[in-house]
mmCIF file of the N, C-alpha and C atoms, coordinates in Angstrom:
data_MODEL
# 
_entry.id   MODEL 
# 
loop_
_atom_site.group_PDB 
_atom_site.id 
_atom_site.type_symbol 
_atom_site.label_atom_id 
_atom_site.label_alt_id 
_atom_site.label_comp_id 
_atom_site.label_asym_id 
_atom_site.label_entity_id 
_atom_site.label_seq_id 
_atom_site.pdbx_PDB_ins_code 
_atom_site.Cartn_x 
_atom_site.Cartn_y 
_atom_site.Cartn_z 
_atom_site.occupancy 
_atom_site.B_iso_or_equiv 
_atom_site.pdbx_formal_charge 
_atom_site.auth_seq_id 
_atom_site.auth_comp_id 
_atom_site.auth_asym_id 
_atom_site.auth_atom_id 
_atom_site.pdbx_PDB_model_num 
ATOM 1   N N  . UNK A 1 1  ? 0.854   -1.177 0.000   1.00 0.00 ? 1  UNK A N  1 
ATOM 2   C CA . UNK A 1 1  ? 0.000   0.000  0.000   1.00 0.00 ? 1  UNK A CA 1 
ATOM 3   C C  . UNK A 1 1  ? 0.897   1.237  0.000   1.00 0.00 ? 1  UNK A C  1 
ATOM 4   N N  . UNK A 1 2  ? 0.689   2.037  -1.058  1.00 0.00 ? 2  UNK A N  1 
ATOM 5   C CA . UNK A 1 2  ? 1.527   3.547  -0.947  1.00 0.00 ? 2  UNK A CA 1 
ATOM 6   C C  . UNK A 1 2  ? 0.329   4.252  -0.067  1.00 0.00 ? 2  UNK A C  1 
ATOM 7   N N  . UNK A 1 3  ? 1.763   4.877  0.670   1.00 0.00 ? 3  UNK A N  1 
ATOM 8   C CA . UNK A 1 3  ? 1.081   6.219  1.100   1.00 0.00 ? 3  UNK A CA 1 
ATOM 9   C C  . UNK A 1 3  ? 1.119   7.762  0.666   1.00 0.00 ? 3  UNK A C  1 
ATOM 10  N N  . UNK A 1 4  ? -0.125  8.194  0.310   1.00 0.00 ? 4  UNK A N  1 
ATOM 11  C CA . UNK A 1 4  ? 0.063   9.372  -0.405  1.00 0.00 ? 4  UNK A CA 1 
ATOM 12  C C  . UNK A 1 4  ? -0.453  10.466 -0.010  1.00 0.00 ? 4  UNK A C  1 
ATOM 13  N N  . UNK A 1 5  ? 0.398   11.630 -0.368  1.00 0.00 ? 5  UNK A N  1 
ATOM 14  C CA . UNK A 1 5  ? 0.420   12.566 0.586   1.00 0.00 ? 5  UNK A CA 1 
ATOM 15  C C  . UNK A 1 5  ? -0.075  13.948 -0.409  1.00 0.00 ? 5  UNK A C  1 
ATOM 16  N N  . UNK A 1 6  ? -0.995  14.638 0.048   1.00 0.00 ? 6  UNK A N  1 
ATOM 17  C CA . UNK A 1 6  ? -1.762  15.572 -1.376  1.00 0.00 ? 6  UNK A CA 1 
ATOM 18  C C  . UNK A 1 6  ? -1.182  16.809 -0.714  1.00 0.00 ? 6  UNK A C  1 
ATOM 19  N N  . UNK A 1 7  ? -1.003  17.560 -2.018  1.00 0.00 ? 7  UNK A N  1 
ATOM 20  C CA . UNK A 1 7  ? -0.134  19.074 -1.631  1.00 0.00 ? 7  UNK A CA 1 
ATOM 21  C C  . UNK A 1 7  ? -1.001  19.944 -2.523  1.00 0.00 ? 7  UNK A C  1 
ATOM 22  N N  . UNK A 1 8  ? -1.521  21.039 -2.260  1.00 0.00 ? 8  UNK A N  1 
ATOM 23  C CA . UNK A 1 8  ? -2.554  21.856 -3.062  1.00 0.00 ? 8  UNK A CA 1 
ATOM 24  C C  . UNK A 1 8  ? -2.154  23.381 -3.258  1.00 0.00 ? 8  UNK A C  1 
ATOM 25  N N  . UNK A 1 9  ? -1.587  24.008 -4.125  1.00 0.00 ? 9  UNK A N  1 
ATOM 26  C CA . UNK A 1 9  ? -0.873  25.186 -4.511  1.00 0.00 ? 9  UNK A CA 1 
ATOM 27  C C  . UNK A 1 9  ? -2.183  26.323 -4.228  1.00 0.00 ? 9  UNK A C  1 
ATOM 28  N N  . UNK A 1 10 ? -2.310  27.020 -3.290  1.00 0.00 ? 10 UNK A N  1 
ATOM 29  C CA . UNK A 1 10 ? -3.434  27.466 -2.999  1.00 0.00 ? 10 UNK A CA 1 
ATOM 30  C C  . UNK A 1 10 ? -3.109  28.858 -3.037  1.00 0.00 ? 10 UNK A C  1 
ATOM 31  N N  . UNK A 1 11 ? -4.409  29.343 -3.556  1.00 0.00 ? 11 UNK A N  1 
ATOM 32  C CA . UNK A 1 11 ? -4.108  31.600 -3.595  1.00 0.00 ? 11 UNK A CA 1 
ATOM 33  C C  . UNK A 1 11 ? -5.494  31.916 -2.535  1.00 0.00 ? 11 UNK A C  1 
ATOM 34  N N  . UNK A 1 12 ? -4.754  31.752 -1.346  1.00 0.00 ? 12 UNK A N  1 
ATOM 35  C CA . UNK A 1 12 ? -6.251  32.436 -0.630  1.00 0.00 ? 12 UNK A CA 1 
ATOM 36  C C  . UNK A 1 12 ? -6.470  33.387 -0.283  1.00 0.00 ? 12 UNK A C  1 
ATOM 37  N N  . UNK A 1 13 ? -7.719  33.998 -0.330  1.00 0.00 ? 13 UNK A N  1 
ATOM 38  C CA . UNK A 1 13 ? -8.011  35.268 0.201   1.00 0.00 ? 13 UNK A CA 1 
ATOM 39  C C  . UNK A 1 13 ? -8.190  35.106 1.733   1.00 0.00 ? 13 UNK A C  1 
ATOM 40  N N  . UNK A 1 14 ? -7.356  34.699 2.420   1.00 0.00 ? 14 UNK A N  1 
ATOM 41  C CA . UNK A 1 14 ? -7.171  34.611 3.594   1.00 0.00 ? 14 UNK A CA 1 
ATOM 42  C C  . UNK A 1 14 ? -6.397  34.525 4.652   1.00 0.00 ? 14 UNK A C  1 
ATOM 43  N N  . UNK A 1 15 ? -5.454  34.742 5.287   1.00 0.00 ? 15 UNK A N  1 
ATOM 44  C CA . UNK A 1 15 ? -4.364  34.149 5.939   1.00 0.00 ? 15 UNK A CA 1 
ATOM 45  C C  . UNK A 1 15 ? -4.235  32.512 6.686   1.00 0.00 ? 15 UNK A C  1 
ATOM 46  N N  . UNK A 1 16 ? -5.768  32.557 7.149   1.00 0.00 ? 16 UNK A N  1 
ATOM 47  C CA . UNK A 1 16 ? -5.532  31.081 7.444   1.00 0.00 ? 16 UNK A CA 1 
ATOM 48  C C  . UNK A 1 16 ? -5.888  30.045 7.078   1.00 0.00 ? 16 UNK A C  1 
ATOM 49  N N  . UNK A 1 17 ? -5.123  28.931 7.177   1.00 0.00 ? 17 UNK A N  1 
ATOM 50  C CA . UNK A 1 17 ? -5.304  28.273 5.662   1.00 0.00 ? 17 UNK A CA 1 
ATOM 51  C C  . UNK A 1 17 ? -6.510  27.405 6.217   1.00 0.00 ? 17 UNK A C  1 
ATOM 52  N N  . UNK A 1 18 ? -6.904  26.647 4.858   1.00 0.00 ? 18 UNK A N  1 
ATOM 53  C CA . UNK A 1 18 ? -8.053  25.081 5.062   1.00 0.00 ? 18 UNK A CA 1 
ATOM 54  C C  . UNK A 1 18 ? -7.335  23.709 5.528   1.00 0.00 ? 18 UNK A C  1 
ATOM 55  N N  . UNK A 1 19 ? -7.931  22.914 5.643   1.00 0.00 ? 19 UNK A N  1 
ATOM 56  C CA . UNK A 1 19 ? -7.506  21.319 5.303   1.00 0.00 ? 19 UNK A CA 1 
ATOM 57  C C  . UNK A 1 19 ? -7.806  20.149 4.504   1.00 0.00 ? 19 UNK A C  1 
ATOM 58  N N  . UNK A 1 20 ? -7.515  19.750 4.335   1.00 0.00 ? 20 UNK A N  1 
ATOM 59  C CA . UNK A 1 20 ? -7.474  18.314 3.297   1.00 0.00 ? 20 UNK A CA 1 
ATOM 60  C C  . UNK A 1 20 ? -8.383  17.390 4.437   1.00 0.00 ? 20 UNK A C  1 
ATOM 61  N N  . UNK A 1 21 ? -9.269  16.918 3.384   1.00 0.00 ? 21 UNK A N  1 
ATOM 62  C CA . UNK A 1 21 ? -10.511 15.610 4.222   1.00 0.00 ? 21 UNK A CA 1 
ATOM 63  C C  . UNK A 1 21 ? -10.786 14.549 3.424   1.00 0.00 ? 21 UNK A C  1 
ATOM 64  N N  . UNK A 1 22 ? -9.548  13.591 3.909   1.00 0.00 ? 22 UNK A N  1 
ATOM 65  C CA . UNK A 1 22 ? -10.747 12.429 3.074   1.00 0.00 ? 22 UNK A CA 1 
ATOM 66  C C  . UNK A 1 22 ? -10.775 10.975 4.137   1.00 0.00 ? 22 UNK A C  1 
ATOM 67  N N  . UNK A 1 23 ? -11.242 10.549 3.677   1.00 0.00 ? 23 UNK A N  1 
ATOM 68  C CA . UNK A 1 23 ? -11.369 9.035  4.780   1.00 0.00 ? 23 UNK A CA 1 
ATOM 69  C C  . UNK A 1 23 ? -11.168 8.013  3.441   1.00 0.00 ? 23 UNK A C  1 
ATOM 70  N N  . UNK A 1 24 ? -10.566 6.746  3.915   1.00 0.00 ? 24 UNK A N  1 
ATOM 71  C CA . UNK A 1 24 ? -9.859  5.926  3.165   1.00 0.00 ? 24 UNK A CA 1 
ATOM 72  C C  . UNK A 1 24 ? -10.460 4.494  4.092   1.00 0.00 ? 24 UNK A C  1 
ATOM 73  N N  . UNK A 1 25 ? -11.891 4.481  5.300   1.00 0.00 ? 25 UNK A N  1 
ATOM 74  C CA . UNK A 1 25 ? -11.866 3.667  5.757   1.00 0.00 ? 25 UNK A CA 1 
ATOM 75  C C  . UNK A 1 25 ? -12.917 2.930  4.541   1.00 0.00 ? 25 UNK A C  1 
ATOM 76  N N  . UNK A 1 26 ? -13.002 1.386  4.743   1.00 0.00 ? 26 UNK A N  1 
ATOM 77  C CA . UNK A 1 26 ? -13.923 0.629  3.479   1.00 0.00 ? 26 UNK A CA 1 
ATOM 78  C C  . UNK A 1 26 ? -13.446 1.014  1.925   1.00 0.00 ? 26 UNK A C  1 
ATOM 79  N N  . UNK A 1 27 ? -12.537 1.498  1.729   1.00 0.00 ? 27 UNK A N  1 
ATOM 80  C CA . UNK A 1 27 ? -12.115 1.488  0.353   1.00 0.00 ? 27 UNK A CA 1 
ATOM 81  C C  . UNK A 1 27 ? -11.232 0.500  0.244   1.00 0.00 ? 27 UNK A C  1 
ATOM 82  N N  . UNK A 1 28 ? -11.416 -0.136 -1.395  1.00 0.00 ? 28 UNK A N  1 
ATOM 83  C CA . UNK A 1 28 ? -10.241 -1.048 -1.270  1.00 0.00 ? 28 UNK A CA 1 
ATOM 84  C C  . UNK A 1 28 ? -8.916  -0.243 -2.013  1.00 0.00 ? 28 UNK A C  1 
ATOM 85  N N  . UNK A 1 29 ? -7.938  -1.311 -1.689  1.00 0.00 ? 29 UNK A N  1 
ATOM 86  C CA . UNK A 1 29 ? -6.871  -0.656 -2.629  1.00 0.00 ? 29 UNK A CA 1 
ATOM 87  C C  . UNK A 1 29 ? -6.728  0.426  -3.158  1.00 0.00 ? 29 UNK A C  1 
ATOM 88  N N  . UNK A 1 30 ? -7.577  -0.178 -4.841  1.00 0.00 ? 30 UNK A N  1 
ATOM 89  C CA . UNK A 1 30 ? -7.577  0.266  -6.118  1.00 0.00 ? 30 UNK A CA 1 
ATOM 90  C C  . UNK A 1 30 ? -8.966  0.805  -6.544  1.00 0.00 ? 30 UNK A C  1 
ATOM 91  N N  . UNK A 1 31 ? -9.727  1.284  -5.004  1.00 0.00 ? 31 UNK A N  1 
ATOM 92  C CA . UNK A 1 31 ? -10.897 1.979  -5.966  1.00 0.00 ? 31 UNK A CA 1 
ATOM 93  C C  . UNK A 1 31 ? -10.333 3.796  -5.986  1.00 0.00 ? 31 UNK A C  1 
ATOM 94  N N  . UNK A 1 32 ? -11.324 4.347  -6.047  1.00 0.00 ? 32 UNK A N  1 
ATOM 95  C CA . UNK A 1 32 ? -11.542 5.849  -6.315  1.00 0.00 ? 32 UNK A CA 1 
ATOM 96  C C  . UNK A 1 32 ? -11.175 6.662  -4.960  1.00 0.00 ? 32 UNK A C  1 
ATOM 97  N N  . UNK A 1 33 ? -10.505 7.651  -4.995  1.00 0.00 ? 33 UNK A N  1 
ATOM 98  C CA . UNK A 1 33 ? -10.719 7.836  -3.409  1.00 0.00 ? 33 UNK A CA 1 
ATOM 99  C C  . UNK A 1 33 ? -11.351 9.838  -3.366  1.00 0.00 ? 33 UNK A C  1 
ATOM 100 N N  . UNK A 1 34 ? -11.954 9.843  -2.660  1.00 0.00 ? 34 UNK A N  1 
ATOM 101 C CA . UNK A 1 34 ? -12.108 11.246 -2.549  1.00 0.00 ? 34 UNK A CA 1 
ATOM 102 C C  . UNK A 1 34 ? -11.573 12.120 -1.731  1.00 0.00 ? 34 UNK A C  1 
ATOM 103 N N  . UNK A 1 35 ? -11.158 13.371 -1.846  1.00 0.00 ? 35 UNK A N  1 
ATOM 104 C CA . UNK A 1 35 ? -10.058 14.459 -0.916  1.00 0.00 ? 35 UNK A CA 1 
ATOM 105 C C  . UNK A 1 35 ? -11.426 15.613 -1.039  1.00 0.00 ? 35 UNK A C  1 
ATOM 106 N N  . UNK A 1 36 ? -11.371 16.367 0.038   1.00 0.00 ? 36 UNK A N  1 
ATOM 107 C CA . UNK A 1 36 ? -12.236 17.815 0.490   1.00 0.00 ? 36 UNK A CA 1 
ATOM 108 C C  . UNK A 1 36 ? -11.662 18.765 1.022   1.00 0.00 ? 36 UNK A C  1 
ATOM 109 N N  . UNK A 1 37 ? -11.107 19.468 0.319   1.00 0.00 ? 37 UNK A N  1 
ATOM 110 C CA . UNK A 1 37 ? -10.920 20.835 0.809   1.00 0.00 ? 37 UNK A CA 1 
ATOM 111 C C  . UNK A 1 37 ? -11.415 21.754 1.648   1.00 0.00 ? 37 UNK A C  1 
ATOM 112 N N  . UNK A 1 38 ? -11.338 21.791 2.689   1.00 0.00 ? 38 UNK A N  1 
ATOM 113 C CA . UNK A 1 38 ? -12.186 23.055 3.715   1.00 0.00 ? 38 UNK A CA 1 
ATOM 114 C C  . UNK A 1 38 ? -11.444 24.364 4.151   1.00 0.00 ? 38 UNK A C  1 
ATOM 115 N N  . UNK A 1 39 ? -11.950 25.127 4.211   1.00 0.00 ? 39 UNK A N  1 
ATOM 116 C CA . UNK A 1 39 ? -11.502 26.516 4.444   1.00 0.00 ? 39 UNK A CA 1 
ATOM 117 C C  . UNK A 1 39 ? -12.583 27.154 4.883   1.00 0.00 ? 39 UNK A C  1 
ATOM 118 N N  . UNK A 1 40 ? -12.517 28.330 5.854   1.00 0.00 ? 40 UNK A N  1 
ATOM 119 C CA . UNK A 1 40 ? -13.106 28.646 6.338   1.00 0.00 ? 40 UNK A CA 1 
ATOM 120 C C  . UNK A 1 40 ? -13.835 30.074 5.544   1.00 0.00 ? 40 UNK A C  1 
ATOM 121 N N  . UNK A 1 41 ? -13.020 30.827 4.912   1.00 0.00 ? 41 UNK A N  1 
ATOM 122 C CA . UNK A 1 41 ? -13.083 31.730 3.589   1.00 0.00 ? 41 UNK A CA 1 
ATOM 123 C C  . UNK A 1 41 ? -13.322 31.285 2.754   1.00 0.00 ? 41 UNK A C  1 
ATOM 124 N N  . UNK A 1 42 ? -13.704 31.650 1.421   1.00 0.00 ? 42 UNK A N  1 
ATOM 125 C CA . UNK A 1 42 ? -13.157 31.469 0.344   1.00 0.00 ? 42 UNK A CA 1 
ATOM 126 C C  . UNK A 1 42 ? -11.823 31.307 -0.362  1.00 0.00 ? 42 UNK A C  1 
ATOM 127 N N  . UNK A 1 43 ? -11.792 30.067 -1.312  1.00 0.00 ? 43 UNK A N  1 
ATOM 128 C CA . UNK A 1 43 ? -10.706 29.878 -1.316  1.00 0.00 ? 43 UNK A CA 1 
ATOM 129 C C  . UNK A 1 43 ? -10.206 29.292 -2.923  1.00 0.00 ? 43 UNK A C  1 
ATOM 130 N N  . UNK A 1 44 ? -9.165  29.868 -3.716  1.00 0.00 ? 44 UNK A N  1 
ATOM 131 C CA . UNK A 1 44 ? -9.203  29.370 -5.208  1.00 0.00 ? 44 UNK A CA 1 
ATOM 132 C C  . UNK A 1 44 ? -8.146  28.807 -5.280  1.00 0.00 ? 44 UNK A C  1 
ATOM 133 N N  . UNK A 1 45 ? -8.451  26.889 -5.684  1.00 0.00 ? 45 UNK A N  1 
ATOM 134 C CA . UNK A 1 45 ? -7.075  26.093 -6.128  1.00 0.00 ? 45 UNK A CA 1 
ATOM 135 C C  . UNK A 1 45 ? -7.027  26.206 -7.537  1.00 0.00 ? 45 UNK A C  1 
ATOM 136 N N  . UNK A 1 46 ? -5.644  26.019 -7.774  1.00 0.00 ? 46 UNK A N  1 
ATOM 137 C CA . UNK A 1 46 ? -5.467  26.141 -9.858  1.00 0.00 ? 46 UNK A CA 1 
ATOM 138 C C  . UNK A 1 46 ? -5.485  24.613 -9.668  1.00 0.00 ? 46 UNK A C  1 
ATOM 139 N N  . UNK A 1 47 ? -4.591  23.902 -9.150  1.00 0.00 ? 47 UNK A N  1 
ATOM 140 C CA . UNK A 1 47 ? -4.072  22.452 -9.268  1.00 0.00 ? 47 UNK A CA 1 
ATOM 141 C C  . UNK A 1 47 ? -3.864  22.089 -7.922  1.00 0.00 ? 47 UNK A C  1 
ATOM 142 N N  . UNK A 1 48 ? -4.127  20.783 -7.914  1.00 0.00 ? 48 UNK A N  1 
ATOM 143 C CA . UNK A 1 48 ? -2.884  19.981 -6.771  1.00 0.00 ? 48 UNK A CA 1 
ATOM 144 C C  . UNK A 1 48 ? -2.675  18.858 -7.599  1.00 0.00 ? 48 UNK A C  1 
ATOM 145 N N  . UNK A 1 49 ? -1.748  18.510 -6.363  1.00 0.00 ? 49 UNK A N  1 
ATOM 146 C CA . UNK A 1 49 ? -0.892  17.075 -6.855  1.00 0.00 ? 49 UNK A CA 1 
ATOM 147 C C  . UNK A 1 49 ? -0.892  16.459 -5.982  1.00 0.00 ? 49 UNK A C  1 
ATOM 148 N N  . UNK A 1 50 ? -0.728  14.922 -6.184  1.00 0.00 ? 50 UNK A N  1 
ATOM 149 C CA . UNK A 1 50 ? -0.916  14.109 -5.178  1.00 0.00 ? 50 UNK A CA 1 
ATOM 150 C C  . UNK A 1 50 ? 1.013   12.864 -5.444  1.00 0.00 ? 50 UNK A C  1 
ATOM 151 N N  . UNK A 1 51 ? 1.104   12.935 -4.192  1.00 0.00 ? 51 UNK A N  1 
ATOM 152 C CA . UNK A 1 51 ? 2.975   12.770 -4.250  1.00 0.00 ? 51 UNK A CA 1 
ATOM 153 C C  . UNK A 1 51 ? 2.832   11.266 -3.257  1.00 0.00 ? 51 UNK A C  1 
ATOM 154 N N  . UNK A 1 52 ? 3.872   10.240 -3.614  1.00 0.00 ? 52 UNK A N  1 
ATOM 155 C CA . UNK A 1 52 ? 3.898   8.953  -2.706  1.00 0.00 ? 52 UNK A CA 1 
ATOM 156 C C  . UNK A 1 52 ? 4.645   9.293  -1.790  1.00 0.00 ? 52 UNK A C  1 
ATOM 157 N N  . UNK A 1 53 ? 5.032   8.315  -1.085  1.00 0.00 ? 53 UNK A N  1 
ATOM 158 C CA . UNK A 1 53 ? 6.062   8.395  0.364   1.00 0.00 ? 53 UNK A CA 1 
ATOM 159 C C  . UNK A 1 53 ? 7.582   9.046  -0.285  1.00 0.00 ? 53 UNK A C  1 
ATOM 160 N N  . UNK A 1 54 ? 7.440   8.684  -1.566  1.00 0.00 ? 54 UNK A N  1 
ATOM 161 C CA . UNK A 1 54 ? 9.114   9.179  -1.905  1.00 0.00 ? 54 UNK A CA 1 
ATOM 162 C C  . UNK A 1 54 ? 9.335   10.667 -2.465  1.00 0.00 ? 54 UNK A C  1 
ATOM 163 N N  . UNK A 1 55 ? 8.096   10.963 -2.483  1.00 0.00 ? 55 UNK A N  1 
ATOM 164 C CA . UNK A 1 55 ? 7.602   12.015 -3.120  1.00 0.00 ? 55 UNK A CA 1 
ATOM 165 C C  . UNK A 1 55 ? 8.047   12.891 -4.696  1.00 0.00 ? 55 UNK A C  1 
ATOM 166 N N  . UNK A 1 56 ? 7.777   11.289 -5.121  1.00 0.00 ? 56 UNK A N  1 
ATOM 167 C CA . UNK A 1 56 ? 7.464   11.105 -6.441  1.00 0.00 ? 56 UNK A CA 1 
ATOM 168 C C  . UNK A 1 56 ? 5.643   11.419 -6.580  1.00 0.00 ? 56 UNK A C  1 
ATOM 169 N N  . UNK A 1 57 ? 5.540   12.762 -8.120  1.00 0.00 ? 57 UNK A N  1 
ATOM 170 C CA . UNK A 1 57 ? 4.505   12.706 -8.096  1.00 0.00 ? 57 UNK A CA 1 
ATOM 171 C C  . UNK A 1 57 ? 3.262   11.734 -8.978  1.00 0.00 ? 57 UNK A C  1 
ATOM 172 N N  . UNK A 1 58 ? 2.117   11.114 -8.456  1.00 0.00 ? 58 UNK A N  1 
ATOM 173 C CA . UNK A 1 58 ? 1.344   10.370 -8.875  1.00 0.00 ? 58 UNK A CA 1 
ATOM 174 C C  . UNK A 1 58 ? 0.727   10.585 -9.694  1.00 0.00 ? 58 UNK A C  1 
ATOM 175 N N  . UNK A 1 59 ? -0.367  12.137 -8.942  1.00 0.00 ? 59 UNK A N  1 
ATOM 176 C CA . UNK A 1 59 ? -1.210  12.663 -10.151 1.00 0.00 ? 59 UNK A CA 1 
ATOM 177 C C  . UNK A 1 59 ? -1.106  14.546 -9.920  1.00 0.00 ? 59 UNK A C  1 
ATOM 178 N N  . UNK A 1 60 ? -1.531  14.669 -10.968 1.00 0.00 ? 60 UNK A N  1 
ATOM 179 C CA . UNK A 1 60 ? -1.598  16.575 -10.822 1.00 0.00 ? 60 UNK A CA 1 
ATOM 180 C C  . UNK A 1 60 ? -2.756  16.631 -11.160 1.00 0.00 ? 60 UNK A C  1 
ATOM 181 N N  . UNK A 1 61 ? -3.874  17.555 -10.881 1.00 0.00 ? 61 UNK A N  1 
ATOM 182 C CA . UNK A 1 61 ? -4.880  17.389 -11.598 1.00 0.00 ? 61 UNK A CA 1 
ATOM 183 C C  . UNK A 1 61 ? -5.458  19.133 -11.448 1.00 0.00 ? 61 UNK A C  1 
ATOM 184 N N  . UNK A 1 62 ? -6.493  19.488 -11.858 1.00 0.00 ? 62 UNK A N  1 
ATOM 185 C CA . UNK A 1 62 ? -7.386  20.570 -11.719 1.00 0.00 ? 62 UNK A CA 1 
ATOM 186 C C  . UNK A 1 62 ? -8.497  20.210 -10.585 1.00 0.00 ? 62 UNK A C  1 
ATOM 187 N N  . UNK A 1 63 ? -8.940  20.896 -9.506  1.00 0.00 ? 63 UNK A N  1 
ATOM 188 C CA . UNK A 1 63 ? -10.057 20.275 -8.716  1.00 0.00 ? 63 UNK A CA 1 
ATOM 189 C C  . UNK A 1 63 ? -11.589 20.404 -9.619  1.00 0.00 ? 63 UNK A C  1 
ATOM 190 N N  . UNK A 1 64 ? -12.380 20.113 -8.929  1.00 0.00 ? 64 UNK A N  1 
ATOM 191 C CA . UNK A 1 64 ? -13.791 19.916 -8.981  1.00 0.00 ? 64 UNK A CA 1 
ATOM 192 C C  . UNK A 1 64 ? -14.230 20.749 -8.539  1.00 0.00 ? 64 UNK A C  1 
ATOM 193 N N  . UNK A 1 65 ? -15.074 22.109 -8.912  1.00 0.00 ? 65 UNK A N  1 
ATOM 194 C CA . UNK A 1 65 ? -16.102 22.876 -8.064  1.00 0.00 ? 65 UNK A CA 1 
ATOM 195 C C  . UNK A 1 65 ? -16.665 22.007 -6.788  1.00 0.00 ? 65 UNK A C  1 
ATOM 196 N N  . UNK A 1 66 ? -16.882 22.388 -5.983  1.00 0.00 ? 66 UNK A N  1 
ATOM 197 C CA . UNK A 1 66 ? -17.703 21.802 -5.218  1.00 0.00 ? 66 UNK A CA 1 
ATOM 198 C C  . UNK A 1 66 ? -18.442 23.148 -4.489  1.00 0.00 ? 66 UNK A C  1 
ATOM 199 N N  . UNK A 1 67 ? -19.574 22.978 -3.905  1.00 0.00 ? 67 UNK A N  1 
ATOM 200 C CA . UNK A 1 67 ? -20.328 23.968 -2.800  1.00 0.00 ? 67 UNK A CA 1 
ATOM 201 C C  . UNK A 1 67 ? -19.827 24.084 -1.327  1.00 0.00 ? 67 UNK A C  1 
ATOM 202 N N  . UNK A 1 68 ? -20.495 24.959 -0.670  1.00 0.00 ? 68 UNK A N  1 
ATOM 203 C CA . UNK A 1 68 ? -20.117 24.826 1.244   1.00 0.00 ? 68 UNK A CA 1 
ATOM 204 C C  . UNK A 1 68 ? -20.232 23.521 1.558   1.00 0.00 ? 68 UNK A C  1 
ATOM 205 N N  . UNK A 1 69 ? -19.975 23.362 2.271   1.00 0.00 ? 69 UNK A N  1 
ATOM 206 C CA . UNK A 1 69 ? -19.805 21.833 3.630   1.00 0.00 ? 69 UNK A CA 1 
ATOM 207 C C  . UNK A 1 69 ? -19.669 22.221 4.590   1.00 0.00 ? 69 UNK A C  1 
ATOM 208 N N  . UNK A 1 70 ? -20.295 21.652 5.535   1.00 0.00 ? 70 UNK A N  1 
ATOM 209 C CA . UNK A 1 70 ? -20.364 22.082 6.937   1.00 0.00 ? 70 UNK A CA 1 
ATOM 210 C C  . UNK A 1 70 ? -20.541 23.336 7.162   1.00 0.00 ? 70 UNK A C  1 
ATOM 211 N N  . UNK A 1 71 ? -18.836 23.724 7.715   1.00 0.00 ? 71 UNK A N  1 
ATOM 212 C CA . UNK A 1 71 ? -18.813 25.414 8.199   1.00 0.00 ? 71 UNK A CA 1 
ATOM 213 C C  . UNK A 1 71 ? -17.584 25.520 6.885   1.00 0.00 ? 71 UNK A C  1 
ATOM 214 N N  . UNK A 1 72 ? -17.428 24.988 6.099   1.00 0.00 ? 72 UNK A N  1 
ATOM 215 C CA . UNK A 1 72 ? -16.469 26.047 4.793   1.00 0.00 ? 72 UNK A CA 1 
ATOM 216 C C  . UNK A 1 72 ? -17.238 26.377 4.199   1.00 0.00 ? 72 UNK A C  1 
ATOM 217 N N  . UNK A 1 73 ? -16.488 27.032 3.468   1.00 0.00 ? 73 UNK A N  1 
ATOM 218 C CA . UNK A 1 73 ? -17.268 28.174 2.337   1.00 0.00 ? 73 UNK A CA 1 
ATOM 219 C C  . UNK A 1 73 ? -16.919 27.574 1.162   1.00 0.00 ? 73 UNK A C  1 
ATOM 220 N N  . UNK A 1 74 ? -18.022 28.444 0.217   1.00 0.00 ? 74 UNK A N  1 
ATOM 221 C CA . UNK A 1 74 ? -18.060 27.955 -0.842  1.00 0.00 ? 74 UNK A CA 1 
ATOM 222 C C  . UNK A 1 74 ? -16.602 28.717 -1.950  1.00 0.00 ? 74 UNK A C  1 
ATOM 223 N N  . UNK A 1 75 ? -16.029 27.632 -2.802  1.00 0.00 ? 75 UNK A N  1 
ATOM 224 C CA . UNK A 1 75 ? -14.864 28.595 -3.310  1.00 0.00 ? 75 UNK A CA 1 
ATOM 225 C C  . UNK A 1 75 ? -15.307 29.711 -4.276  1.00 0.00 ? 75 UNK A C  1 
# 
């Protein structure tokens, strides 16, 4: 099992930053996994990347719009 570690190049209108949310419990392996961004502001990613233990990178990608959750805001 790699462990992988997500890094998100972030421009916020904010000083303090969000966090990364995902849960990995009941997934297997090789399915899909999902990551959530929270911030308490508004907040605009261009890209992240997702890096293994050696921190070699896996994937780069563009995010997904998503809406508020919980107490973050919407980006």
């Amino acid at each position: 099992m790699v462990a992988l570690i997500v890094f998100a190049q972030i421009a916020a209108t904010s000083p303090s930053p969000g966090v990364i949310r995902f849960n990995q419990l009941g997934y297997l392996p090789d399915a899909p996994k999902v990551a959530v961004y929270c911030a308490l502001q508004p907040t605009e990613i261009q890209h992240f990347t997702v890096s293994d233990a050696t921190g070699k990178t896996v994937l780069e990608r563009r995010p997904i719009p998503g809406g508020a959750f919980g107490p973050c805001a919407t980006a």
